[in-house]
C-alpha positions as MATLAB code, in Angstrom:
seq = 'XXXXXXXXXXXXXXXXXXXXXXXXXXXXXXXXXXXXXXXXXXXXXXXXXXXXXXXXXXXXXXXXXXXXXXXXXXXXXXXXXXXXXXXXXXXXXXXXXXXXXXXXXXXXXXXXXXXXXXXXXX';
ca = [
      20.624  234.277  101.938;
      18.230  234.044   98.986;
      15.007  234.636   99.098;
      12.397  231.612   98.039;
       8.771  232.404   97.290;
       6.466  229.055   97.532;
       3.199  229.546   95.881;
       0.570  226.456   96.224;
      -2.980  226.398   97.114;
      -2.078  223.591   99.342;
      -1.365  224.978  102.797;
       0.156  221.365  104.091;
       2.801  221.484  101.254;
       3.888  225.130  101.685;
       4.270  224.608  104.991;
       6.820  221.272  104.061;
       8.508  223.422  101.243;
       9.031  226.427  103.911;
      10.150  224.335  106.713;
      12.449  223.020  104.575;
      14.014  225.458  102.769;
      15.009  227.251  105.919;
      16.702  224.112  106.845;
      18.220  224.932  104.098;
      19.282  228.237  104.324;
      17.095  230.218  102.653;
      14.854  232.758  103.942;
      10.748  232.076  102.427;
       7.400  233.396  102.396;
       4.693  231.546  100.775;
       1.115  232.482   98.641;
      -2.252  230.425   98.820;
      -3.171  231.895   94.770;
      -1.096  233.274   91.743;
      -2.963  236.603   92.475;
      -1.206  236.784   96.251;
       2.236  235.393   94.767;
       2.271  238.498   92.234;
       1.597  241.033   94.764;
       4.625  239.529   97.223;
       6.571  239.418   94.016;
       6.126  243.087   93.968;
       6.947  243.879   97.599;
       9.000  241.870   98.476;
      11.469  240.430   95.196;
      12.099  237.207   96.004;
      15.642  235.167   94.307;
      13.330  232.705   93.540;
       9.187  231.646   93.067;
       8.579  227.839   93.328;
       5.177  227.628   91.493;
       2.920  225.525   91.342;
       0.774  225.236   87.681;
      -2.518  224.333   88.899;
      -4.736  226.278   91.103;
      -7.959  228.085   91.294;
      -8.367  231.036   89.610;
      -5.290  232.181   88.193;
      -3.205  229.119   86.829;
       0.753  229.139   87.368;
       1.410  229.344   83.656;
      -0.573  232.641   83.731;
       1.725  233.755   86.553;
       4.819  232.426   84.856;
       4.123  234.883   82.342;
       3.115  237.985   84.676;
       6.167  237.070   86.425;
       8.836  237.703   83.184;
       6.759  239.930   81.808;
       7.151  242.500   85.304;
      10.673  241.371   86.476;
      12.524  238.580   84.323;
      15.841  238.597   86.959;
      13.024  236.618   89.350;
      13.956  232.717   88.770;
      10.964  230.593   88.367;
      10.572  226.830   89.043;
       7.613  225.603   88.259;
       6.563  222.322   90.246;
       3.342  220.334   89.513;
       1.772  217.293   89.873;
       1.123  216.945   86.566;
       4.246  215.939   84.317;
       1.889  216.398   81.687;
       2.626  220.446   81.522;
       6.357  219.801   80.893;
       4.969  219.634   77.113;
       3.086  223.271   76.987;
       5.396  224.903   75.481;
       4.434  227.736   77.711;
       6.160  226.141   80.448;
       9.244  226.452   78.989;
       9.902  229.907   80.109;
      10.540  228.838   83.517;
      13.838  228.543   84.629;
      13.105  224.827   85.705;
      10.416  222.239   86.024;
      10.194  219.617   88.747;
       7.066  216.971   89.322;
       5.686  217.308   93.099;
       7.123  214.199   95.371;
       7.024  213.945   99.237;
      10.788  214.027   98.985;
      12.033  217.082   98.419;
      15.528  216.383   97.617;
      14.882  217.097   93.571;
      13.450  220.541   94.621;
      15.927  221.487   97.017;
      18.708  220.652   94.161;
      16.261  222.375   91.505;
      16.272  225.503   93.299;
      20.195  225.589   94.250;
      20.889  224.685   90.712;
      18.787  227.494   89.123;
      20.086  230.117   91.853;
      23.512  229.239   91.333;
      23.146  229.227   87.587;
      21.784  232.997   88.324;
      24.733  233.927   90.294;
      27.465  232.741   87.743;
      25.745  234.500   84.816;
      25.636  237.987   86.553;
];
């Protein structure tokens, strides 16, 4: 079982993206800020970090690049609002991109996709 960290400053949407990633199958934990995300990151090395771009504080593109820059075997999907970011070329370090939607079919498939991808190159 793979672990999947969720970090949004939006409690209501962490709580759909951990609710259903256990349905799932995977096993989650979830940060309120980039800040929190990087120290769970440390403790606990999640498979995975869905991550969202823009938040108070530290933005996700920041953490993107804390992220590689500490551990680059952590897979990092980065999932915004904003389609706008898929053009930041910063952004293209992530493993994938995916635009926020109440379904969640696109993420669940993003984040199989990438860990599978993961698996098959090791």
């Amino acid at each position: 079982m793979s672990k999947i960290l969720i970090v949004d400053d939006e409690p209501h949407l962490r709580l759909l993206y951990e609710t259903e990633f256990r349905r799932a199958g995977y096993e989650t934990m979830s940060a309120g800020s980039a800040a929190q995300g990087l120290e769970i990151i440390q403790s606990m090395k999640p498979a995975l970090v869905v991550l969202d771009i823009r938040m108070a504080g530290m933005d996700g593109i920041e953490a993107l690049q804390h992220i590689l820059d500490r551990d680059s075997s952590v897979a990092v999907v980065l999932n915004t609002a904003y389609s706008s970011y898929k053009d930041n070329y910063m952004t293209w370090a992530a493993d994938a991109y995916v635009t926020k939607s109440s379904d969640v079919t696109e993420l669940l498939d993003t984040v199989r996709e990438v860990l599978e991808k993961r698996l098959a190159a090791k």
